[in-house]
C-alpha positions as CSV (number, residue, x, y, z in Angstrom):
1,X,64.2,54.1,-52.5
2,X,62.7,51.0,-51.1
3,X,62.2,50.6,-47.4
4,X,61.9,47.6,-45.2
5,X,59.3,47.0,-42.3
6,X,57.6,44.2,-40.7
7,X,61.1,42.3,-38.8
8,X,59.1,39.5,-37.9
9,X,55.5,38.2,-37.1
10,X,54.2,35.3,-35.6
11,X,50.6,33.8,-35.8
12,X,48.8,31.4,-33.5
13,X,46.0,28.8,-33.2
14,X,45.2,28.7,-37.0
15,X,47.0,26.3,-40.1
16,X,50.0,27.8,-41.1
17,X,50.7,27.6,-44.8
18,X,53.2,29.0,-47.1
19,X,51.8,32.7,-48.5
20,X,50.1,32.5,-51.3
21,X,52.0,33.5,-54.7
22,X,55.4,33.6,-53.0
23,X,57.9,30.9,-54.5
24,X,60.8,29.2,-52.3
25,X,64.0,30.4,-53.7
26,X,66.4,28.8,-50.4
27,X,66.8,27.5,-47.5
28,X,68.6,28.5,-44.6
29,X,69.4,26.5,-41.6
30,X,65.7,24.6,-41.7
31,X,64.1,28.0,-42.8
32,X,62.1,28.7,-45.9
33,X,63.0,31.4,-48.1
34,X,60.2,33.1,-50.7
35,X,60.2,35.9,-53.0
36,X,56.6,36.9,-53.2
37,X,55.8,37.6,-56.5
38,X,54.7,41.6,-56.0
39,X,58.4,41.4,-55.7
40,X,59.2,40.4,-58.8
41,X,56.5,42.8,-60.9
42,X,58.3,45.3,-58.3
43,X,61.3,44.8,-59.8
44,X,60.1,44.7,-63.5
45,X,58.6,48.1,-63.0
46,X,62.0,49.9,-61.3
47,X,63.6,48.7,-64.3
48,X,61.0,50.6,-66.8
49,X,60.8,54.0,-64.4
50,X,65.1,53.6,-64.3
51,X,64.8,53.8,-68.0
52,X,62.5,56.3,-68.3
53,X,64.5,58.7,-65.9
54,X,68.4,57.8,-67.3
55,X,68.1,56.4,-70.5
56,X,70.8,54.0,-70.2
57,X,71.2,50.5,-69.8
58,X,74.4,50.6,-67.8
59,X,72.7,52.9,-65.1
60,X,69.3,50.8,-65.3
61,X,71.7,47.6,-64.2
62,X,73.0,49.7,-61.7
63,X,69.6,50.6,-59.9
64,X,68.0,47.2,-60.1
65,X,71.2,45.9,-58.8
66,X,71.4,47.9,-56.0
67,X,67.6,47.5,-55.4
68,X,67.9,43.3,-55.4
69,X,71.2,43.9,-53.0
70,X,69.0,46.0,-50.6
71,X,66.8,42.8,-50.5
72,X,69.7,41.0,-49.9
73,X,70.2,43.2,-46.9
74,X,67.0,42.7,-46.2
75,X,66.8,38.8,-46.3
76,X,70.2,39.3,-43.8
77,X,68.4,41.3,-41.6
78,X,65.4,39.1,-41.2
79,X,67.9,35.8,-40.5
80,X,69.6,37.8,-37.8
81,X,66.0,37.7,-36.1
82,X,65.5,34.1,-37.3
83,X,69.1,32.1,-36.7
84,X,69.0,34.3,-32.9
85,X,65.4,33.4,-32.1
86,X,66.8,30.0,-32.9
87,X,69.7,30.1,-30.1
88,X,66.6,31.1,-27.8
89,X,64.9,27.8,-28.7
90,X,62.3,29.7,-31.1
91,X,61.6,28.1,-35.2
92,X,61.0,30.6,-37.6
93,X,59.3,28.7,-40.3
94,X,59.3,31.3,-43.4
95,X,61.0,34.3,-44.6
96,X,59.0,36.5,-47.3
97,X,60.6,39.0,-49.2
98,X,57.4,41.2,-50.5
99,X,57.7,44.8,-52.0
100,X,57.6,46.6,-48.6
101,X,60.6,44.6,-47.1
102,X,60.5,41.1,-45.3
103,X,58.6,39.0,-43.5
104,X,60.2,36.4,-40.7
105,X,57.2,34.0,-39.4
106,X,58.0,32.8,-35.6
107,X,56.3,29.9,-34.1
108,X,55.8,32.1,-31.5
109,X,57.6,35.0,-29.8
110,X,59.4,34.5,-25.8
111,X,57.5,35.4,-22.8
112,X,60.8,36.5,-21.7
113,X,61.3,40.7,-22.4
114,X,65.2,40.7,-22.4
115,X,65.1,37.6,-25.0
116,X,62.5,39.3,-27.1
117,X,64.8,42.4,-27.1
118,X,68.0,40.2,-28.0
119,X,66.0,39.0,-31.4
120,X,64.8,42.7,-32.2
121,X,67.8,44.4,-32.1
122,X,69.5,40.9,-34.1
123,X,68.4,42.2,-37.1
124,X,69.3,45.8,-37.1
125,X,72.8,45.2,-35.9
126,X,73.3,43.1,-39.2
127,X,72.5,46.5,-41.2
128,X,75.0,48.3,-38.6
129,X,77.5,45.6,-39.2
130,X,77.2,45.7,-43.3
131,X,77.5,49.3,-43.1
132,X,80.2,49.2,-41.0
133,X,82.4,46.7,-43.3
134,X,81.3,49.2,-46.2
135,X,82.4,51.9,-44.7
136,X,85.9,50.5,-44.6
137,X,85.9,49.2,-47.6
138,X,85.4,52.8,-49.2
139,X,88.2,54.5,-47.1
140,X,90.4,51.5,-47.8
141,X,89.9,51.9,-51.4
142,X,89.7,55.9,-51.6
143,X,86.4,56.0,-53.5
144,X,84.2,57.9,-51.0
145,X,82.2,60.6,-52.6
146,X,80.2,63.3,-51.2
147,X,76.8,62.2,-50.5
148,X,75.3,65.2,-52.5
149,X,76.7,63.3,-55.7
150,X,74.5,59.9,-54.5
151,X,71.6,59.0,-56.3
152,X,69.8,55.2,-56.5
153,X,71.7,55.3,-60.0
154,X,74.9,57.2,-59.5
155,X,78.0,57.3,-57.1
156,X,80.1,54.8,-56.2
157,X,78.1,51.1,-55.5
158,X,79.4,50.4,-52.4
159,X,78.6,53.9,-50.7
160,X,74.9,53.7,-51.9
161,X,74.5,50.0,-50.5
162,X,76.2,51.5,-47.4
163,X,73.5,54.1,-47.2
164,X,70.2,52.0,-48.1
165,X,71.5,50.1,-45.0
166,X,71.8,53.2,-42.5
167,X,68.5,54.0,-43.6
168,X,67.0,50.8,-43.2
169,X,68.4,50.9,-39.4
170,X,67.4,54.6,-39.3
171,X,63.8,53.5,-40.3
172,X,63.2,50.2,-38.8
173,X,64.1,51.7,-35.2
174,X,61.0,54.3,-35.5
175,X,59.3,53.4,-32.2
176,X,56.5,52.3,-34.8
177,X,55.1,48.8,-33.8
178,X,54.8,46.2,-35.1
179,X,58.9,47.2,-36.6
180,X,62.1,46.9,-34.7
181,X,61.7,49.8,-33.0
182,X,58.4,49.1,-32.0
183,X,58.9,45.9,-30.4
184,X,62.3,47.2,-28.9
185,X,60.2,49.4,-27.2
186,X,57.2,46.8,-26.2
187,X,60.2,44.3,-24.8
188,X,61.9,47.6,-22.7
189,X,58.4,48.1,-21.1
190,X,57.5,44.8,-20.5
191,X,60.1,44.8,-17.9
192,X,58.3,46.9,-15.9
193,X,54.9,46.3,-17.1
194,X,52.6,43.3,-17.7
195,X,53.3,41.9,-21.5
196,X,49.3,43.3,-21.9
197,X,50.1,46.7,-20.9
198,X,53.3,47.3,-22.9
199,X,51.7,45.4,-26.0
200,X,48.9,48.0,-25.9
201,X,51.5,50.9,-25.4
202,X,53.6,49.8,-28.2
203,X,50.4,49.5,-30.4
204,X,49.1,53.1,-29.7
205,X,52.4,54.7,-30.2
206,X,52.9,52.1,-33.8
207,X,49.1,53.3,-35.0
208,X,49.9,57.3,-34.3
209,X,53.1,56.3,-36.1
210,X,51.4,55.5,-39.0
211,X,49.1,58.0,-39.3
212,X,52.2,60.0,-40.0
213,X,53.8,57.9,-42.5
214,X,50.4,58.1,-44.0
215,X,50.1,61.9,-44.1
216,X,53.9,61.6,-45.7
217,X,53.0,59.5,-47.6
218,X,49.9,61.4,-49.7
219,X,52.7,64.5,-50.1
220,X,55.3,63.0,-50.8
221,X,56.0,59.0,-51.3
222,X,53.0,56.8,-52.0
223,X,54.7,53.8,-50.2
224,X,54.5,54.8,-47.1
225,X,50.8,55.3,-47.0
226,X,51.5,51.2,-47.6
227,X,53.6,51.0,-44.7
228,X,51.0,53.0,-42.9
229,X,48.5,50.4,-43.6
230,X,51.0,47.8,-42.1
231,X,51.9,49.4,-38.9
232,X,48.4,50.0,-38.5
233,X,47.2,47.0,-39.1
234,X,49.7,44.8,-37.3
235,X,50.2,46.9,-34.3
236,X,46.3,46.2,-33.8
237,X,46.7,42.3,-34.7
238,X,49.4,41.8,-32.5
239,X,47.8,44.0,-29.3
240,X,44.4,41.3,-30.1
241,X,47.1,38.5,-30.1
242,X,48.5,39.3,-26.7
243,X,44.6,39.8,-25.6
244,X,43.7,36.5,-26.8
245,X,47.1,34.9,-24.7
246,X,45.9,36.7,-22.0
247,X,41.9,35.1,-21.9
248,X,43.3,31.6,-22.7
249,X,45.8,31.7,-19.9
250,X,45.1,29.3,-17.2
251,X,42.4,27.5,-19.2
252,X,42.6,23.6,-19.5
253,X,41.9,22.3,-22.9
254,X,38.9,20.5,-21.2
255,X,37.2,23.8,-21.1
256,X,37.0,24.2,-24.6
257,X,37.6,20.9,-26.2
258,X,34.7,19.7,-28.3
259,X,32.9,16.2,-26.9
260,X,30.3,15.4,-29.8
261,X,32.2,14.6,-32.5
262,X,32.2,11.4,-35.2
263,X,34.7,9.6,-36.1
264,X,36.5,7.3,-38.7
265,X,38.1,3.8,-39.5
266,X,41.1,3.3,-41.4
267,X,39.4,1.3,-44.0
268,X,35.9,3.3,-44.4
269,X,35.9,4.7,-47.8
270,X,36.0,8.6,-48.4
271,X,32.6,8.7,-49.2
272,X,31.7,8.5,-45.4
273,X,34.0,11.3,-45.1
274,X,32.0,13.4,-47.8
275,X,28.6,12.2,-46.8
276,X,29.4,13.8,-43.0
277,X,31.2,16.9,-44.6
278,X,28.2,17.6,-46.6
279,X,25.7,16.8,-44.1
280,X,27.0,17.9,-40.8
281,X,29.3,20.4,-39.0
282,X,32.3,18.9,-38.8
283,X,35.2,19.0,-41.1
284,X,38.2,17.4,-39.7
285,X,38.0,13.6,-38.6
286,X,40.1,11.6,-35.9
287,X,40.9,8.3,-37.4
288,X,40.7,5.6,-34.8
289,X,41.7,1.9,-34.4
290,X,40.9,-0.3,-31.7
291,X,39.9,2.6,-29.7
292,X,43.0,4.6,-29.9
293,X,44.1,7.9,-32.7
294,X,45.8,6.5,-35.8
295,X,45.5,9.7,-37.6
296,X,43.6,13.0,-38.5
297,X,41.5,12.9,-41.9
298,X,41.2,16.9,-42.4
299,X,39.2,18.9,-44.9
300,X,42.4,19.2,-47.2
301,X,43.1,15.7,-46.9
302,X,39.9,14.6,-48.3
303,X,39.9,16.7,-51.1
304,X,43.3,15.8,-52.0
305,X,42.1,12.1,-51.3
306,X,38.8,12.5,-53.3
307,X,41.1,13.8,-55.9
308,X,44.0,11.3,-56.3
309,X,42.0,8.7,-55.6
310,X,38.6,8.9,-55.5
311,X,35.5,8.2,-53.1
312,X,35.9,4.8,-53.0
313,X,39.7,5.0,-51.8
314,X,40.7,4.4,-48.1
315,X,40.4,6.9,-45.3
316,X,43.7,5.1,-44.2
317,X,45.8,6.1,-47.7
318,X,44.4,10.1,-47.3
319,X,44.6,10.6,-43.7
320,X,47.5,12.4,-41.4
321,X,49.4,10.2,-39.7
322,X,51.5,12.1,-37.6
323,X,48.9,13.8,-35.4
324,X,49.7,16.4,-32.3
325,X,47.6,15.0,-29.4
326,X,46.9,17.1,-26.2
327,X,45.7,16.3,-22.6
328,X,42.1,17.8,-21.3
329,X,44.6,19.2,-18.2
330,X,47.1,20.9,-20.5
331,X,46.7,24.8,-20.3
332,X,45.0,26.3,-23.5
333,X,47.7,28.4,-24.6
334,X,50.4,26.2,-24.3
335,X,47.9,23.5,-26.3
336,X,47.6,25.7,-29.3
337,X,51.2,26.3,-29.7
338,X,51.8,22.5,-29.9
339,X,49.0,22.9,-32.2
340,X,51.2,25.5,-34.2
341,X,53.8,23.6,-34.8
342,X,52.1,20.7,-36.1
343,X,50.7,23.2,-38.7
344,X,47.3,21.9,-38.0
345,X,43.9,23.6,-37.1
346,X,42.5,20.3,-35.3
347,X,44.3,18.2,-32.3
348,X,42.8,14.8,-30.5
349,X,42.0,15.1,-27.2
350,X,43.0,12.1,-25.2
351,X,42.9,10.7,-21.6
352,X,44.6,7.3,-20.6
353,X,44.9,6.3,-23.5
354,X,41.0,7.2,-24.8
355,X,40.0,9.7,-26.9
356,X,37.8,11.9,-25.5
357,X,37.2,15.1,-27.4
358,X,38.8,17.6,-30.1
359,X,40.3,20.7,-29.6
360,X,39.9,22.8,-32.7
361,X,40.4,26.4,-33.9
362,X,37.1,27.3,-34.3
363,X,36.1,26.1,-31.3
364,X,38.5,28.5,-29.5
365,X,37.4,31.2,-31.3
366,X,33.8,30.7,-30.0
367,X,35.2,30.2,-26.8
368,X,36.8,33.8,-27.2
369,X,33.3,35.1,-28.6
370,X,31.7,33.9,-25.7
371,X,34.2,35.2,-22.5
372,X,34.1,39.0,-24.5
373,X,30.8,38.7,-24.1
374,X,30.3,38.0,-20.6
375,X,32.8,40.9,-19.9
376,X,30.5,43.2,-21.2
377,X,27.8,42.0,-19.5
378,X,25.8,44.0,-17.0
379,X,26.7,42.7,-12.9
């Protein structure tokens, strides 16, 4: 049986794009749905073990059906986090149904503990709710069967989609961070704790969590050595996350911001674009007119330019025009989530009305470089 793990992520201070090989299938109140496609081959290969182990077509239909309604469960689940983040004033931009379960992407997660708590346990109580209704739909209709009888390919339907969704609660709610349980956990203790300290808790707890699954795993199901990897994996990304929020708060983009930059004119031709790519440094361009930011000429955007039209066609006709601009006094943190949101990895920096300087990923990233390095210096 499949399980489900990773409720929801969120990523900050790089370029957010789509996952590759996933394909958007809906979209659900200003949220992307995909279906990577390991899901699909996923699918394909139940199919050909059902077969192998029942030998009939009707029974075959029956697993795979059960198996895509699990994922339905699953994409429920993950909008429960999504549409209540949402009534907290937090975008999820994707949901990604992979092999291991789904993926939510947050902009970014509340500082407040009892809100992060409120989206956690959103998407459980979906699976509790669906149970629930199928519960009474069996003793309604009188076709409740033991649950020795229940297999993935035999029983009644609706009592084993009742049960893949008790054990997706069952499972999610392992105190195993980065899953429900684990960041039920993380939000209980940041009540009493700094978000540092219970985010390093949580991910301690989440990696010994996953060297269990792991051991499991080897004797038993291979899968879970694949959960293992996640847990393990994004319990330690999310604890460097909250480490990284932690350095930039209370820095001023000015701190940081880059002041030796070049940049170009509407009309200049591409070819000044390529000519400074390939000899320089700097990738992303701030577009200016009469002293002021008309737009954002980024790596992808000359490619696609130099593409579509050529070297010889207008920075103006490539370039972004809708650009997030920040202030040297805005705080670093709160910078790079505007930054977020604007899905970009580059942001003007501009005072009165001038542009003064860039505030880019990379440069952040050496900035972080830098200040672990001085805190492992010797007095």
């Amino acid at each position: 049986m499949a399980t489900r793990t990773g409720s929801f992520t969120f990523e900050r201070g790089i370029r957010r794009k789509p996952m590759q090989w996933s394909w958007k299938v809906a979209e659900v109140s200003g949220i992307r749905v995909s279906v990577h496609a390991t899901f699909l081959l996923l699918v394909a290969w139940l199919a050909v073990a059902y077969w192998f182990e029942v030998g009939s077509v009707a029974r075959v239909a029956s697993g795979v059906a059960l198996f895509l309604l699990l994922f339905g469960c699953v994409l429920l689940h993950e909008l429960g986090h999504a549409l209540t983040a949402q009534r907290f004033g937090f975008t999820t931009q994707e949901i990604t149904l992979l092999p291991i379960g789904g993926i939510a992407r947050l902009e970014r997660l509340p500082d407040d503990p009892i809100q992060s708590l409120w989206i956690t346990l959103a998407g459980p109580a979906v699976n509790v709710a669906i149970a629930v209704s199928l519960f009474v739909a069996l003793q309604l209709t009188g076709t409740w069967q033991p649950i020795t009888h229940i297999s993935l390919t035999n029983g009644p339907f609706l009592e084993r989609l009742m049960l893949v969704n008790i054990s997706l609660v069952i499972f999610n709610m392992l105190p195993a961070f980065p899953m429900d349980g684990g960041r039920a956990l993380r939000a209980l203790l940041a009540t009493r704790l700094d978000d540092r300290r219970a985010t390093r808790i949580a991910a301690r707890l989440g990696q010994g969590m996953a060297v269990v699954f792991a051991v499991v795993g080897w004797l038993a199901n291979p899968l879970l050595i694949l959960i293992a990897l996640f847990v393990w994996t994004g319990a330690a990304q999310e604890a460097r996350m909250v480490d990284m929020r932690a350095a930039l708060s209370g820095i001023p983009v000015a701190r940081v911001m880059i002041t030796q930059f070049t940049t170009l004119a509407p009309d200049d031709p591409l070819s000044t674009a390529l000519d400074l790519t390939q000899h320089g440094s700097q990738h992303d361009f701030p577009v200016t007119r009469g002293g002021r930011v008309a737009g954002m000429l980024t790596r992808h955007d000359l490619l696609r330019g130099l593409a579509e039209g050529g070297p010889q066609s207008r920075v103006a006709d490539a370039m972004e025009r809708d650009v997030q601009i920040v202030d040297p006094h805005d705080m670093l943190d709160a910078a790079l989530g505007r930054l977020d949101v604007s899905q970009s990895s580059t942001a003007p920096v501009v005072q009165d009305g001038r542009l003064i300087g860039l505030l880019t990923a990379d440069a952040v990233a050496e900035f972080l470089s830098i200040q672990a390095a001085l805190d492992h210096a010797p007095a």
